[in-house]
N, C-alpha and C positions, 0 to 999 in steps of 0.2 A: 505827870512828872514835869518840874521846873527845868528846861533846858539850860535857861541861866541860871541857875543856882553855882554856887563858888564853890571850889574847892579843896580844901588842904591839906594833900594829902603828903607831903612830903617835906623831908627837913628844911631844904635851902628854904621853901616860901614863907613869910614872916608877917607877907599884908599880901590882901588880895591885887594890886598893883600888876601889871604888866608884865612887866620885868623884876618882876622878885624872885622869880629862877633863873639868873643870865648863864649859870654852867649847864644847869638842866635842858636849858633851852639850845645853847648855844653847840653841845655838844648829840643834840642831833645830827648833825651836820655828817655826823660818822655814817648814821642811814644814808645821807646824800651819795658820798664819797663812797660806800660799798655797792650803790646800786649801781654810779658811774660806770665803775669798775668793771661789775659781772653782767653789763648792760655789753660791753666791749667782749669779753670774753664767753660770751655764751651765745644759745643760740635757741632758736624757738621758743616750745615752752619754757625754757631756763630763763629765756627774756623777758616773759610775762611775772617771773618770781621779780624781776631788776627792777620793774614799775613797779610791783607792789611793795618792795622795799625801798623805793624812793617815795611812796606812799604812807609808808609807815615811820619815814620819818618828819615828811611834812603834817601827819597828824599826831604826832607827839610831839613836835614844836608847836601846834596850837593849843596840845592842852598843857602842856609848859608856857605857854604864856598868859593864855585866856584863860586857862583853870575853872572850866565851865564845865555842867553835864555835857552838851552837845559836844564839848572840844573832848571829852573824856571817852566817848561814843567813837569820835575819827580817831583816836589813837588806836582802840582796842581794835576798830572794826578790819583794819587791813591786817593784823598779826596773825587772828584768825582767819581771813581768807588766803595770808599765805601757810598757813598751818595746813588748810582743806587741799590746798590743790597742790604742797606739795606730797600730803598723804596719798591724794590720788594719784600723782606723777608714779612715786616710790612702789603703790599698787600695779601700777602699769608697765614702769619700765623695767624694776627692778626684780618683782616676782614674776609678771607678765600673765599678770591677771586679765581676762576682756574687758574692755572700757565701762559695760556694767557691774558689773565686781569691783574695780578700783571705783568707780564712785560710791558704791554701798559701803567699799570699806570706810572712805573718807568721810561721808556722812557719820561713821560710827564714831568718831574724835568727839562728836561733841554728845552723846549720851555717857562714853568713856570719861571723858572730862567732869559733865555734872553728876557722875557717882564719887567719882576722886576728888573731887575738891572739897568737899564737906572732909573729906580723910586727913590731906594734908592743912586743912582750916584749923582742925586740931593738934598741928601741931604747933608748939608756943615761937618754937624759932621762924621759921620760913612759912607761918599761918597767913600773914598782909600779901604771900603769892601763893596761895593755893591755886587758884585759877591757873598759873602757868607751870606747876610743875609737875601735873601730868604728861605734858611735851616731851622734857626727858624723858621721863620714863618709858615712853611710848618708841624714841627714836632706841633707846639702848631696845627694847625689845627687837627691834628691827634688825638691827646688827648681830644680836645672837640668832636672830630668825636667818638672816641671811649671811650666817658665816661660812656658807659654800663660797662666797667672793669675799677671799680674804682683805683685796687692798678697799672694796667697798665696805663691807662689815667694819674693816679699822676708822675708814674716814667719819660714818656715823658716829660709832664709839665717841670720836673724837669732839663731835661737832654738838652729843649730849653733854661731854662733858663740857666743853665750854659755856651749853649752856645752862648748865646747873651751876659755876662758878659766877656767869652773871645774876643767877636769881638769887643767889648768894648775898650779891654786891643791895640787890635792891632791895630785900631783905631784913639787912644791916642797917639799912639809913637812916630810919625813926630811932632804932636801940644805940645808934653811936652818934646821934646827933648833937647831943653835950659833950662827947670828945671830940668831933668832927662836926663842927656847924656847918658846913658848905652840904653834908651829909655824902652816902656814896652812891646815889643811883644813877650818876649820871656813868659811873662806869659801869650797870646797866649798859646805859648805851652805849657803850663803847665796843665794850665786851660782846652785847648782843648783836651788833651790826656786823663784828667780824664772824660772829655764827653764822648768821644768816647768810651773810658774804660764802664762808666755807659751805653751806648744806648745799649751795646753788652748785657750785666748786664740785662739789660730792657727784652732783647732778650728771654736768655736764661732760665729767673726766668718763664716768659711766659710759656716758651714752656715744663719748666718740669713741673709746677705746674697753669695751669691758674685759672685766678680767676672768680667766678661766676659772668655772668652777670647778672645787677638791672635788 
């Protein structure tokens, strides 16, 4: 595989240039600014989620600017390592599974994942993110699974739907690119920073205060 090889995979870019995604790029920054945030407000685990979401958004600004394989590798690769360990966390804390069981479960995200993706590849609208919207699906499962905690089951709810509304945005961005040249994935990032911000949120309300369950 060519590490440098270029990539174009999104409306705003126009030439391989640097900065020919300056909102793409620029509206990373939302990663910055959510990790800041749940960096302050959380605690333990919950703070290893805040580095990797400041992780995730310093490797999404690089393949927003370098638009390289390797820059394309640092983007994906922290999304899914906070995918793993927040499944494990949700394993642990939330059903209160032993530390081996929430990791078996967590490992299972990604054989779940490469049977679902080929599912939603086929579909015409939201096919360019197969890959990621098995996630939803997987936290709404969680939230019917754990509707014995009604204010935790609503926050997941909450925190799929949001991010089904960003895979929506990123989705959109090649098909409304002739209406919308700037394209819309950067609300992607907008959108998904504040999920990720809220799932931590989700996290750590849990863990200081849980709620009885029915």
């Amino acid at each position: 595989m060519d590490w440098t090889q270029t990539i174009d995979a999104y409306c705003e870019r126009t030439d391989p240039c640097l900065w020919a995604e300056p909102i793409n790029a620029l509206t990373n920054l939302a990663f910055i600014i959510a990790a800041l945030i749940m960096w302050r407000r959380s605690f333990g685990a919950g703070r290893l989620l805040a580095v990797i979401l400041f992780a995730i958004g310093i490797g999404s600004g690089l393949f927003h600017t370098h638009a390289t394989a390797w820059a394309a590798a640092s983007d994906t690769a922290p999304i899914i390592a906070f995918a793993l360990l927040y499944i494990y966390m949700a394993n642990r804390d939330f059903h209160g599974w032993p530390i081996w069981a929430s990791a078996v479960g967590a490992a299972a995200y990604i054989p779940f994942t490469a049977a679902l993706t080929p599912v939603f590849a086929s579909i015409p609208f939201i096919g360019i993110s197969s890959f990621y919207w098995p996630l939803p699906l997987l936290i709404f499962a969680y939230a019917i699974w754990l509707r014995r905690y009604s204010i935790l089951s609503r926050n997941l709810a909450i925190g799929a739907a949001l991010l089904c509304l960003s895979l929506t945005f990123r989705s959109l961005d090649e098909l409304l690119c002739a209406q919308v040249p700037i394209g819309t994935h950067f609300l992607w990032h907008i959108l998904n920073a504040i999920m990720l911000a809220w799932m931590i949120e989700t996290w750590t309300r849990f863990k200081r205060q849980p709620d009885a369950p029915r």
